[in-house]
MARMI-914325 format. One record per residue: residue number from 1; x negated, y negated, z negated of N, C-alpha, C in turn; residue in one letter. Coordinates in steps of 0.05 Angstrom, whole numbers, padded with zeros to 5 digits. Atoms other than C-alpha are relative to their C-alpha. Layout:
N
+-----+--------+--------+--------+--------+--------+--------+--------+--------+--------+---------+
! num !   n.c1 !   n.c2 !   n.c3 !  ca.c1 !  ca.c2 !  ca.c3 !   c.c1 !   c.c2 !   c.c3 ! residuo !
+-----+--------+--------+--------+--------+--------+--------+--------+--------+--------+---------+
! NUM !      X !      Y !      Z !      X !      Y !      Z !      X !      Y !      Z !       A !
...
+-----+--------+--------+--------+--------+--------+--------+--------+--------+--------+---------+
***
This chain:
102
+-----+--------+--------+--------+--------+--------+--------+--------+--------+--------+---------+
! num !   n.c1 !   n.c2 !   n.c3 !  ca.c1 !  ca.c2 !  ca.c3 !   c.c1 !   c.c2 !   c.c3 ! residuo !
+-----+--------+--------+--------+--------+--------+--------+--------+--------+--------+---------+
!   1 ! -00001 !  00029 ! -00007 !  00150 !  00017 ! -00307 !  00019 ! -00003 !  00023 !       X !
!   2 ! -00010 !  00010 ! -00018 !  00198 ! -00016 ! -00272 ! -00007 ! -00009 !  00017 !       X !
!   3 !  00003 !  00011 ! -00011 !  00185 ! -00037 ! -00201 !  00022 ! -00010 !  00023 !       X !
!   4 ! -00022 !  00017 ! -00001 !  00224 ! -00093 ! -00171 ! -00005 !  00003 !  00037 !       X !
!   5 !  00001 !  00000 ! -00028 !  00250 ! -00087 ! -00091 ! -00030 ! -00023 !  00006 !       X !
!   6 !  00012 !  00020 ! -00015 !  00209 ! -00159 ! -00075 ! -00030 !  00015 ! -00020 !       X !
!   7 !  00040 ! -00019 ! -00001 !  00132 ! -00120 ! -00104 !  00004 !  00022 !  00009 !       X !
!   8 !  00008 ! -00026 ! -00014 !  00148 ! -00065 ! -00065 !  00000 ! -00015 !  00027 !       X !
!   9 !  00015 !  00018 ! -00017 !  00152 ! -00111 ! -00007 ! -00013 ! -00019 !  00004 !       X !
!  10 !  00019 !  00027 !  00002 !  00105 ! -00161 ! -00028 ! -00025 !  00016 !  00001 !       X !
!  11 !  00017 ! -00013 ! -00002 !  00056 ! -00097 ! -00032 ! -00008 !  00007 !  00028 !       X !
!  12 ! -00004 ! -00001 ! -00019 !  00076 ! -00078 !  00033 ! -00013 ! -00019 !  00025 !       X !
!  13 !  00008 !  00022 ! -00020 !  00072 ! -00143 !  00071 ! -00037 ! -00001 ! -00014 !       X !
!  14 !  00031 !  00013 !  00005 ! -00004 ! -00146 !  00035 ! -00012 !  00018 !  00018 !       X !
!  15 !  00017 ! -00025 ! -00020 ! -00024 ! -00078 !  00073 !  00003 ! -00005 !  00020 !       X !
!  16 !  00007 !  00016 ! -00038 ! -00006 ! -00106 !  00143 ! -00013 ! -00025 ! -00001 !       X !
!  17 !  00013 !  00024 ! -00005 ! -00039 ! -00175 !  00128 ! -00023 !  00013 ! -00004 !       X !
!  18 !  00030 ! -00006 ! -00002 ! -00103 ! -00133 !  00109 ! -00007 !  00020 !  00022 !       X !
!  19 ! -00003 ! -00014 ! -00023 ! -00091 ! -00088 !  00163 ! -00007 ! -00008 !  00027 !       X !
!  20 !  00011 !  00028 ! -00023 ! -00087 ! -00151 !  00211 ! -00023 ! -00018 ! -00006 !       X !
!  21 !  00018 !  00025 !  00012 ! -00144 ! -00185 !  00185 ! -00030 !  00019 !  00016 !       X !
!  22 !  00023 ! -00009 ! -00015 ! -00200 ! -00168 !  00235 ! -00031 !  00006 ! -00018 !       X !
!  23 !  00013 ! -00007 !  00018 ! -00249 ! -00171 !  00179 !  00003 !  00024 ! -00022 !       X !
!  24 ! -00002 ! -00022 !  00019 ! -00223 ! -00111 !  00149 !  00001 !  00030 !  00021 !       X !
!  25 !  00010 ! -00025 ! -00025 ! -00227 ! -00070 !  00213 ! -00013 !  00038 ! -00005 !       X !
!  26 !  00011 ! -00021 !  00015 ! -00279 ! -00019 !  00184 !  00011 !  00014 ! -00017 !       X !
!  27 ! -00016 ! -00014 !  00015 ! -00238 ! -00003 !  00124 !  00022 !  00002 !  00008 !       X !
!  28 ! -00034 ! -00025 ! -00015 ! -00171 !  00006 !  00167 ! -00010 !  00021 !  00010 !       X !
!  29 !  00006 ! -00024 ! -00022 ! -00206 !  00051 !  00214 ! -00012 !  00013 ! -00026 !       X !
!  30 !  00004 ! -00017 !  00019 ! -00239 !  00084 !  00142 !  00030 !  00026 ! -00004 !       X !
!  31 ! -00013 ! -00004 !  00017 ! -00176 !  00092 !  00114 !  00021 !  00018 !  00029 !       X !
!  32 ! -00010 ! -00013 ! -00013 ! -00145 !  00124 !  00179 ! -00001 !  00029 !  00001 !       X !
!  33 !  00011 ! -00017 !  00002 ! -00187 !  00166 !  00188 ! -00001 !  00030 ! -00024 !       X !
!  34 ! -00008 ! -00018 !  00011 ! -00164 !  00193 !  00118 !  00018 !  00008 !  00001 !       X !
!  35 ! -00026 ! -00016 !  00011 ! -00101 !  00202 !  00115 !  00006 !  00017 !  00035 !       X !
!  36 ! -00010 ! -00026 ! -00011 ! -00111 !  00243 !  00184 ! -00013 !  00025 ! -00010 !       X !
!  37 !  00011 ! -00024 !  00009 ! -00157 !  00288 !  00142 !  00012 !  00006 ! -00028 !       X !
!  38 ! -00009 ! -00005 !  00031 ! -00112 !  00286 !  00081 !  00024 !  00025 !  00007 !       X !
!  39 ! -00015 ! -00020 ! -00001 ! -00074 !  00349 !  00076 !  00020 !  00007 ! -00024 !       X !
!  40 ! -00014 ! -00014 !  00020 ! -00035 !  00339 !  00013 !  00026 ! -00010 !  00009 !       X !
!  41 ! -00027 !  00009 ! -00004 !  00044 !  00327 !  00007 !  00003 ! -00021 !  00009 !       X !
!  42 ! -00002 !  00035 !  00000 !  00067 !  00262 !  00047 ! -00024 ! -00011 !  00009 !       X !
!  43 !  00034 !  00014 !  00003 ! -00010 !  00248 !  00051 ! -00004 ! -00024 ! -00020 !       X !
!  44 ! -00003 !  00014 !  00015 !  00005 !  00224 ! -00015 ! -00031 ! -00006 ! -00020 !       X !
!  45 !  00029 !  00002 !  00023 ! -00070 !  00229 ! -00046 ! -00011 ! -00024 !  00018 !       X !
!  46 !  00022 !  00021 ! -00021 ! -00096 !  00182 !  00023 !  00019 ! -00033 ! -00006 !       X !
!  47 ! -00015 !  00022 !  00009 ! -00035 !  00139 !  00004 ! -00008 ! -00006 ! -00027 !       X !
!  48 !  00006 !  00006 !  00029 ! -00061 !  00131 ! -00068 ! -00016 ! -00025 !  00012 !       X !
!  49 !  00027 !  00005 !  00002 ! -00126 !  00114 ! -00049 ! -00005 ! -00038 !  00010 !       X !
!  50 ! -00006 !  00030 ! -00018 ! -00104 !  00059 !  00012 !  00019 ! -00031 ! -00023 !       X !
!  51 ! -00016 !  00010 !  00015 ! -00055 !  00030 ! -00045 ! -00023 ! -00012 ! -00017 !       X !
!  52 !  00017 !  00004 !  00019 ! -00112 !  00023 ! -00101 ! -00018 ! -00027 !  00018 !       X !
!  53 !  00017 !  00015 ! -00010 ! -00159 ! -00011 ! -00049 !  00010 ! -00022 !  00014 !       X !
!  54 ! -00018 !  00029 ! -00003 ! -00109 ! -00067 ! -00026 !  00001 ! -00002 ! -00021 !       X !
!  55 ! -00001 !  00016 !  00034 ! -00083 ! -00080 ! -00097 ! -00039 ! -00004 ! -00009 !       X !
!  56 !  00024 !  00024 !  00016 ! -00155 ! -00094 ! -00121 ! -00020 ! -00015 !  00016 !       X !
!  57 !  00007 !  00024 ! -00020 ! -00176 ! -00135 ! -00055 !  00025 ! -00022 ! -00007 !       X !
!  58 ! -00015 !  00024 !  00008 ! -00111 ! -00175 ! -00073 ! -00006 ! -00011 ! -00024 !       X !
!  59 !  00015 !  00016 !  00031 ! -00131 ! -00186 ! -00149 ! -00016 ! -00016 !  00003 !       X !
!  60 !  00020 !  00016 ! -00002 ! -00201 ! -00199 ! -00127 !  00003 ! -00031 !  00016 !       X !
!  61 ! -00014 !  00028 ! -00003 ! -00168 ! -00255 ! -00088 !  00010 ! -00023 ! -00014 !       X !
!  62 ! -00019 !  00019 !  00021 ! -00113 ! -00281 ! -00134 ! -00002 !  00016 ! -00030 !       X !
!  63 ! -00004 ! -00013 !  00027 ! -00131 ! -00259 ! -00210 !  00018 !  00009 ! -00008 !       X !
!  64 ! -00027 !  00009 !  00013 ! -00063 ! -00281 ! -00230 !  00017 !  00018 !  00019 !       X !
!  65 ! -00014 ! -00026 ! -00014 ! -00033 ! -00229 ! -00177 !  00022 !  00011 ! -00019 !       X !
!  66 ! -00002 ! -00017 !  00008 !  00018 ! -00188 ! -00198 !  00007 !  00024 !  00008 !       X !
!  67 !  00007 ! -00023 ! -00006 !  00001 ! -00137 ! -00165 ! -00024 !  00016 ! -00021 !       X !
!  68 !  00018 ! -00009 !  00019 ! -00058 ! -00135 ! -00224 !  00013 !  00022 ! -00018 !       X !
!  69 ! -00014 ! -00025 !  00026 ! -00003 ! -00094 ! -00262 ! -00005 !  00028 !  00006 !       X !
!  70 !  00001 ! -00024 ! -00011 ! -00016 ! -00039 ! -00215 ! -00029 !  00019 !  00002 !       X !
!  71 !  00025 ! -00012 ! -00007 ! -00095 ! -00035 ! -00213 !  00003 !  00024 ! -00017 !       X !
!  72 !  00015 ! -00016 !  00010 ! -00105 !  00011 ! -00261 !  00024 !  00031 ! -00001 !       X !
!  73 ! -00019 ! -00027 ! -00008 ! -00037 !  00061 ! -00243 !  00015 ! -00002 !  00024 !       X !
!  74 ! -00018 !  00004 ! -00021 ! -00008 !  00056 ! -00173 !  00021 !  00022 ! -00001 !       X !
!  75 ! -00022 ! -00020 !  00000 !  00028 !  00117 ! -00185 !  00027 ! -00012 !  00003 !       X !
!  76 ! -00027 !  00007 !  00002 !  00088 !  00079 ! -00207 !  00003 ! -00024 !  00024 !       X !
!  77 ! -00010 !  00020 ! -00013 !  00083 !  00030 ! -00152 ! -00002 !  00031 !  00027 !       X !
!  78 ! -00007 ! -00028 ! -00036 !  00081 !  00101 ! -00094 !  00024 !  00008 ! -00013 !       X !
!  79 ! -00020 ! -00016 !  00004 !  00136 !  00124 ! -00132 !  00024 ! -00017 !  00009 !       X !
!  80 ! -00015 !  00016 ! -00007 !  00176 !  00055 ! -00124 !  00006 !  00003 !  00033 !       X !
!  81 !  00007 !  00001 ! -00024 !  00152 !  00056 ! -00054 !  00022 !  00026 !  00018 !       X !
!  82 ! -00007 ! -00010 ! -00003 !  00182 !  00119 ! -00045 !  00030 ! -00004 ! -00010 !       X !
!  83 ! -00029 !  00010 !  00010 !  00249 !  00106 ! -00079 !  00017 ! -00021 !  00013 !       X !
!  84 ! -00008 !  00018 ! -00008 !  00257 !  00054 ! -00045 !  00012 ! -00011 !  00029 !       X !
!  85 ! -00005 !  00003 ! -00029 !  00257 !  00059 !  00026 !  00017 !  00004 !  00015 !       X !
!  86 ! -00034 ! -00003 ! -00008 !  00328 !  00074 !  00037 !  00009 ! -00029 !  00004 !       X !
!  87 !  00000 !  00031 ! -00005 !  00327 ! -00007 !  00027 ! -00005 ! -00011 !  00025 !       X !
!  88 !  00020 !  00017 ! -00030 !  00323 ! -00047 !  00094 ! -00012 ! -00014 ! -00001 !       X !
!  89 !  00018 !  00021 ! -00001 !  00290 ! -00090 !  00073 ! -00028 !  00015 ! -00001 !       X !
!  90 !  00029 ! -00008 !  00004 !  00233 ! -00044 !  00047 ! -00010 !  00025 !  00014 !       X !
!  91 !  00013 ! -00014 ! -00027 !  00239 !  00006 !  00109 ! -00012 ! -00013 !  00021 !       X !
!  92 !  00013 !  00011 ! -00029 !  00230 ! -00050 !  00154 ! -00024 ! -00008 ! -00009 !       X !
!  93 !  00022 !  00011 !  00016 !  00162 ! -00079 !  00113 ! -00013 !  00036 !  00005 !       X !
!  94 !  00015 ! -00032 ! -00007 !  00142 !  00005 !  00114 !  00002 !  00009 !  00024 !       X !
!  95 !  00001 ! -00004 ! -00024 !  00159 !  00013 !  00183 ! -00023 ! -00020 !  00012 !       X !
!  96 !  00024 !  00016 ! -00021 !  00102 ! -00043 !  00204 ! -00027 !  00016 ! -00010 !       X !
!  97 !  00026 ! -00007 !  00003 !  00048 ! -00008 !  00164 !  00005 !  00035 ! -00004 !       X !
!  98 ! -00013 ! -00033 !  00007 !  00071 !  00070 !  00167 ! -00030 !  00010 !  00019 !       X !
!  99 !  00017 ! -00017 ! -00026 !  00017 !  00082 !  00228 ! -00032 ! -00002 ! -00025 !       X !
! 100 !  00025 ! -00001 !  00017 ! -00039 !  00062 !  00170 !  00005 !  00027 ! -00013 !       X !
! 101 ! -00010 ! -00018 !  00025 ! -00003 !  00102 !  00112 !  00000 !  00025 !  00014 !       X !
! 102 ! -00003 ! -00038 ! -00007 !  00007 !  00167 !  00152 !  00026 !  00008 !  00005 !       X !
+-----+--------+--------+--------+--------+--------+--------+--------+--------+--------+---------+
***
């Protein structure tokens, strides 16, 4: 699956708005907490996990999302993510939430 520069930073910008959202507090500090105990490549298994659980807090938001394309395989949106970041546009969007991600 193709993924397009603007959903790799439209994913992006959603993980610092849930990041900043004082009601989500508990699950940033969860999700920190993993990816300093994640020991795989990248801390690409804690990056799965943080990816999966924004995309289906955004769905559960906006049905019509399309980020819904992603619930059920983020793979191809970590891989975009990764491919991508040579882009300024989508280093500077991964540079605001990198201290979550790992």
């Amino acid at each position: 699956m193709s993924v397009s520069k603007d959903t790799v930073v439209a994913i992006l910008h959603g993980i610092g708005e849930f990041a900043a959202d004082p009601g989500n507090a508990a699950a940033v500090e969860a999700f920190k907490q993993q990816v300093a105990a994640d020991n795989s490549d990248r801390k690409l298994d804690s990056k799965k996990v943080i990816l999966q659980k924004v995309i289906e807090a955004r769905v559960a938001e906006k049905p019509d999302s399309s980020l819904g394309a992603f619930k059920d395989n983020v793979l191809d949106l970590m891989t975009a993510i990764e491919q991508q970041r040579e882009d300024v546009e989508v280093d500077k969007a991964y540079e605001k939430v990198k201290d979550l991600l790992g």
